[in-house]
C-alpha positions in Angstrom: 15.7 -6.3 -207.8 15.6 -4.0 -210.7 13.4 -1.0 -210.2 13.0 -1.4 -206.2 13.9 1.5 -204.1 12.1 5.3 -204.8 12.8 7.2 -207.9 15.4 9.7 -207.8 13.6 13.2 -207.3 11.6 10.8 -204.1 15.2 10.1 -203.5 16.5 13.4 -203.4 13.8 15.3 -201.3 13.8 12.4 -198.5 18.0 13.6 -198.2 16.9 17.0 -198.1 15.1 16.1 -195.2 16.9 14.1 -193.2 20.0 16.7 -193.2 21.0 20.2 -194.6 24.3 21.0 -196.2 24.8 17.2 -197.4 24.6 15.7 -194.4 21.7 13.3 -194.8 24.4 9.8 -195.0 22.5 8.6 -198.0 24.0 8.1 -201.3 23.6 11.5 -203.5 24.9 13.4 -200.5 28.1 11.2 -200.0 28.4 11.7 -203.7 28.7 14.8 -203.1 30.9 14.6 -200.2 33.5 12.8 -202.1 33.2 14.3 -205.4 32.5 18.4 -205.1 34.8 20.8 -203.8 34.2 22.4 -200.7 32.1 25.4 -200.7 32.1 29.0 -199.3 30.1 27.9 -196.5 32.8 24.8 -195.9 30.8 22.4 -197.1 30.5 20.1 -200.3 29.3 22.3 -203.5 25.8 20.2 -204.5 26.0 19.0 -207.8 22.1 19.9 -208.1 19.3 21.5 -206.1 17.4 19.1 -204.4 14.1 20.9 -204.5 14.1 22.3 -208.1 16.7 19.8 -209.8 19.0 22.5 -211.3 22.4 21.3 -212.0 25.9 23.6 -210.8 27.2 23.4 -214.0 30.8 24.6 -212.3 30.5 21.6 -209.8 29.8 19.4 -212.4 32.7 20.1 -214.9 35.2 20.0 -211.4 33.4 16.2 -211.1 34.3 15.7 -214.8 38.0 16.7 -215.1 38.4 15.0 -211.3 36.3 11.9 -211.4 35.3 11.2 -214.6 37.3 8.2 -215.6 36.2 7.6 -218.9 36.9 11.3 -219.7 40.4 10.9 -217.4 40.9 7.9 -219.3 40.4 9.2 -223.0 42.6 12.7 -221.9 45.2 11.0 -221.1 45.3 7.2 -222.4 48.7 8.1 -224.2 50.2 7.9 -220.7 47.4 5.4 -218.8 47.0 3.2 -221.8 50.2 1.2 -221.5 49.6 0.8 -217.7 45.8 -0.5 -218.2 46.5 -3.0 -221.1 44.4 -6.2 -220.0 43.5 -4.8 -217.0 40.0 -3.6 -217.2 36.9 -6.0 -216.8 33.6 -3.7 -216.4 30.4 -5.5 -214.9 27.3 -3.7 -214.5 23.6 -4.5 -215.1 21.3 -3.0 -217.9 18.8 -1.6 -215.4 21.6 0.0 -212.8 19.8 1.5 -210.1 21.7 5.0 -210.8 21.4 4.7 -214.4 25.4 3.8 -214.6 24.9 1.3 -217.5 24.7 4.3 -219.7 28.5 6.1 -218.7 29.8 2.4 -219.0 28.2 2.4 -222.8 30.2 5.5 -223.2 33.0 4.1 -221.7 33.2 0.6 -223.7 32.7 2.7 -226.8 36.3 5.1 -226.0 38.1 2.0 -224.9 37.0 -0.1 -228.4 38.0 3.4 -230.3 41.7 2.0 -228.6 41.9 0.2 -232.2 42.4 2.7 -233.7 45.9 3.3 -235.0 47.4 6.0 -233.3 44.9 6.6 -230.4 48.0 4.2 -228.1 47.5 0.6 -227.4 44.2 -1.5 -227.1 42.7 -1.6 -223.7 42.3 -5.7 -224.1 39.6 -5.8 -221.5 36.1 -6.2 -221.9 32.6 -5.6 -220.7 30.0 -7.7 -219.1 26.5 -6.7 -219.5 24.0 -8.4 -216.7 20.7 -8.8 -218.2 17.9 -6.9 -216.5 20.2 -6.9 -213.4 20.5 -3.6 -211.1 23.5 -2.0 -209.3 25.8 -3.9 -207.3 25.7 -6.4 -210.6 28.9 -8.7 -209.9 29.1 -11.1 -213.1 26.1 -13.7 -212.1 22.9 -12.8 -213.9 21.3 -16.3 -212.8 20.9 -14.7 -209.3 19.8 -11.4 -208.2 22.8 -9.0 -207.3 22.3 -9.3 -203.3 22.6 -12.9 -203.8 25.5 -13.3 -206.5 27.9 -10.6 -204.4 28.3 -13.3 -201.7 29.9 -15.7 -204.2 31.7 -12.7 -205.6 35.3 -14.1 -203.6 34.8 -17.2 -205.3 34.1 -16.3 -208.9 37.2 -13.4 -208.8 39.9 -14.7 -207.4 40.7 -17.3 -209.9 40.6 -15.0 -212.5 43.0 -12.7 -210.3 45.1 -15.9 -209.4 45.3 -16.5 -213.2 46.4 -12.5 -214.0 48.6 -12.6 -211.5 50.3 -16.2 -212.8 50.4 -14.9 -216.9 51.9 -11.3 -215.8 54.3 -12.1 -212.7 58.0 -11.2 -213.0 60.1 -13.5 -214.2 61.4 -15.3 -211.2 58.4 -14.5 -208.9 57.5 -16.6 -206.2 53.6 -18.6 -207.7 54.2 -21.3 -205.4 53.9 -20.1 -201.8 51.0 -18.3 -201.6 48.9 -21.1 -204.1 47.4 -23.7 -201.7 
């Protein structure tokens, strides 16, 4: 439910103490893991100090120009563009847990800017909004996200089965693999 679960700075000092050096296996820390370059001691570069909330500004532009896909995206959409056309169908909920609803705002708003003559081809995706829904948000704001992700097979794969029907090679076997 939206608004469950500690605040952030609670979130942050109870990973500081379960494990130095990111170690603590909860979610900031394997942030970190994937996302920061390894550090002179070996270890991920933090993003931020836990206890006073400073940001590595160095760690954070290596995120950006690594992970960043709506900054990835908007560098180089001459090239992805093409490749994403019709491909992109963003779900998240309006109170996400970390916030994320915002970077998807940012997101939607460089991908409708794809109308614009010469910034390469519309992204012809779109965006769903969940109401008041947190994290994990999967498309089904009449049930809370823990409960809608365990219908999320069945609400997906018909709209995959239809992509894959509309943009399959002509000659491609539809037949085999539709029971």
């Amino acid at each position: 439910m939206a608004g469950e679960g500690p605040c952030h700075g609670e979130h942050a000092r109870l990973e500081a103490t379960l494990g130095s050096h990111g170690r603590s296996t909860e979610q900031l820390d394997i942030w970190q893991a994937v996302y920061s370059p390894a550090g002179a001691d070996g270890y991920p570069k933090p993003i931020f100090d836990k206890r006073t909330g400073a940001i590595d500004h160095e760690t954070a532009a290596y995120w950006k120009e690594h992970y960043d896909l709506r900054y990835i995206m908007e560098r180089d959409w001459k090239t992805l563009g093409p490749k994403l056309v019709g491909k992109l169908h963003i779900k998240v909920g309006t109170r996400d847990t970390y916030y994320l609803d915002r970077a998807v705002r940012l997101l939607e708003e460089f991908l409708e800017s794809t109308k614009d003559p010469g910034r390469g081809p519309y992204y012809g995706g779109d965006f769903d909004y969940g109401p008041h829904q947190p994290h994990c948000y999967s498309g089904d704001p009449s049930q809370p996200a823990r409960i809608s992700r365990l219908t999320i097979n069945q609400r997906f794969l018909p709209q995959m089965e239809g992509w894959m029907l509309k943009t399959a090679p002509k000659g491609a076997d539809v037949k085999s693999w539709r029971y």
